[in-house]
C-alpha positions as CSV (number, residue, x, y, z in Angstrom):
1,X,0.0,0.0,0.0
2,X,1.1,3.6,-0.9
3,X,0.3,5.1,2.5
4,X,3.7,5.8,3.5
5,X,3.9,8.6,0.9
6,X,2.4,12.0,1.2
7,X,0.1,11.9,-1.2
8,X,-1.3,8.5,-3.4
9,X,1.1,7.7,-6.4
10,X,0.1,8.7,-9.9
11,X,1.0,5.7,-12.0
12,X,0.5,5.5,-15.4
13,X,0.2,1.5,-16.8
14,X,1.2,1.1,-20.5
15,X,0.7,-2.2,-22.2
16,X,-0.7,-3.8,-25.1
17,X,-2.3,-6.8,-23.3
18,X,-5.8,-5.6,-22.2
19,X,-5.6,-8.6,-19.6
20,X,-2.4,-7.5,-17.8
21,X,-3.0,-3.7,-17.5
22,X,-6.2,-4.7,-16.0
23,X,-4.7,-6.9,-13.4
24,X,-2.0,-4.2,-13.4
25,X,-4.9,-1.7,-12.4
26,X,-6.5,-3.8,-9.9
27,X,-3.1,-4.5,-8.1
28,X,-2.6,-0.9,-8.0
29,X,-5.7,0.3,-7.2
30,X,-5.9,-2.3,-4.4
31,X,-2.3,-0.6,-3.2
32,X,-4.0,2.8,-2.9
33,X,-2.1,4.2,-6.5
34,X,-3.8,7.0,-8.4
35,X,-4.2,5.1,-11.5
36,X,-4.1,7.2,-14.6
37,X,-5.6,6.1,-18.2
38,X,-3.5,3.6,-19.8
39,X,-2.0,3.5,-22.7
40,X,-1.5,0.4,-25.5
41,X,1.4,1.5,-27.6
42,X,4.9,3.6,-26.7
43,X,3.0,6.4,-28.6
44,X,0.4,6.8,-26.3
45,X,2.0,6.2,-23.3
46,X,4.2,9.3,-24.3
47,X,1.0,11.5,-24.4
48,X,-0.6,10.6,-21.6
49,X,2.8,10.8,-19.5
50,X,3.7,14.2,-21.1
51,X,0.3,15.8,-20.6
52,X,-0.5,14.2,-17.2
53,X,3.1,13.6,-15.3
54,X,2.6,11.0,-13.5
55,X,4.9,9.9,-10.9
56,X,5.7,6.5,-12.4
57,X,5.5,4.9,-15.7
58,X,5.2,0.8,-15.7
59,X,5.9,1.0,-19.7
60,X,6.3,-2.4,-21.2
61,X,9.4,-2.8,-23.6
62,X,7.1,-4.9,-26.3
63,X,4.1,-2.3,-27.8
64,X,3.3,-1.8,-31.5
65,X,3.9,1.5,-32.8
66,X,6.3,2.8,-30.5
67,X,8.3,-0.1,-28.2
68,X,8.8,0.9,-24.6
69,X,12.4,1.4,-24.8
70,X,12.3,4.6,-27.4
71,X,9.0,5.4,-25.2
72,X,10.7,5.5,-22.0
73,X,13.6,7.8,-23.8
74,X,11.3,10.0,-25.1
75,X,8.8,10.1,-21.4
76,X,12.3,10.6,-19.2
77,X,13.0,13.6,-22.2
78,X,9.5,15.4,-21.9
79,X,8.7,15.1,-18.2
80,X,12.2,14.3,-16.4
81,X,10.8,14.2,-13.1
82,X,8.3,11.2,-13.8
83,X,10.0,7.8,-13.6
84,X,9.9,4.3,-15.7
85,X,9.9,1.0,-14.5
86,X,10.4,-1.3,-17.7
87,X,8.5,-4.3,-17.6
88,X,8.8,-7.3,-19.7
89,X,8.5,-11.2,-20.3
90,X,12.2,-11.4,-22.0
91,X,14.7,-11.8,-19.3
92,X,17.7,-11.1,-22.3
93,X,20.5,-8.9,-20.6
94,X,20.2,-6.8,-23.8
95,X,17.2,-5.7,-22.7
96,X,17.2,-5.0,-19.5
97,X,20.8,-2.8,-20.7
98,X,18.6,-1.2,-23.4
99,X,15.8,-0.3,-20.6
100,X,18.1,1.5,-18.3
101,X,20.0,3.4,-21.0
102,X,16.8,4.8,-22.1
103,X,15.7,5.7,-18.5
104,X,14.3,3.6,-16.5
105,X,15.3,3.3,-13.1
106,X,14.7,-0.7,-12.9
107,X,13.4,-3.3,-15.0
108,X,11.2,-6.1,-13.8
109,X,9.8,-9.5,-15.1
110,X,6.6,-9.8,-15.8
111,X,6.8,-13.2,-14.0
112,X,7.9,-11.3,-10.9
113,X,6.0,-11.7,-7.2
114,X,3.1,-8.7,-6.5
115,X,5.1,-8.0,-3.4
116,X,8.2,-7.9,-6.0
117,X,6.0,-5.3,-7.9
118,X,5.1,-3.3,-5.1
119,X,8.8,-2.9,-3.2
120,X,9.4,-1.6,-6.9
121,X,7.0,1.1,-6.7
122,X,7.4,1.9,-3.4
123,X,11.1,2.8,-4.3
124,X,11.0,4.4,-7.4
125,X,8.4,6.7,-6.1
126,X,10.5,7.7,-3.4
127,X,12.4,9.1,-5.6
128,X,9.8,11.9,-6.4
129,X,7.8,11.8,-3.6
130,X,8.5,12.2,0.1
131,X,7.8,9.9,2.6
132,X,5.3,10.2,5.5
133,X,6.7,11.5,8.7
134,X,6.4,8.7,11.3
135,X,2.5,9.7,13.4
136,X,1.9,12.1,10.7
137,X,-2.5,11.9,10.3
């Protein structure tokens, strides 16, 4: 859950796979995120992230028009203070190197645990957000 931060998350979900954004969304939601619209392609995940700056960008490296790896160049170059987290189902070091040179501040398996997902989260929005003082309402 996102409580530890001042304010929820905005997290913006982009993936071609209807099935996995929505679990994505639900996951999120569930944590207490501020779930954006999502986007199916690297070109609308730019958009939205460039228009609505959200905190975090879960950008998959495999979408049609635009992959995530030029997206996440391209999010990091328009709204440098929102942060990627490159998600995929190819474990190939290439990619992973090609995720981080881009931009994104970690990369994660698509096979990886929730609470995997979540310590994620929680630590890349740390980096834009502060956390809650300890007995802080």
């Amino acid at each position: 859950d996102s409580t530890r931060f001042d304010r929820p998350p905005r997290v913006l979900i982009a993936d071609d796979h209807p099935l996995f954004a929505q679990a994505l969304r639900h996951a999120l939601t569930d944590w207490h995120f501020d779930v954006l619209e999502s986007a199916r392609n690297g070109v609308e995940a730019v958009e939205i992230a460039t228009r609505e700056r959200p905190d975090v960008v879960l950008m998959d490296v495999h979408m049609p028009v635009l992959d995530g790896i030029g997206a996440t160049r391209q999010v990091r170059a328009f709204s440098p203070d929102t942060r990627v987290v490159a998600i995929t189902s190819d474990d190939a070091p290439a990619i992973s190197a090609a995720a981080r040179d881009a931009g994104a501040s970690m990369v994660l398996l698509k096979t990886c645990a929730p609470d995997d997902l979540l310590e994620a989260l929680h630590r890349t929005v740390s980096e834009v957000i502060p956390f809650r003082l300890p007995g802080a309402a």
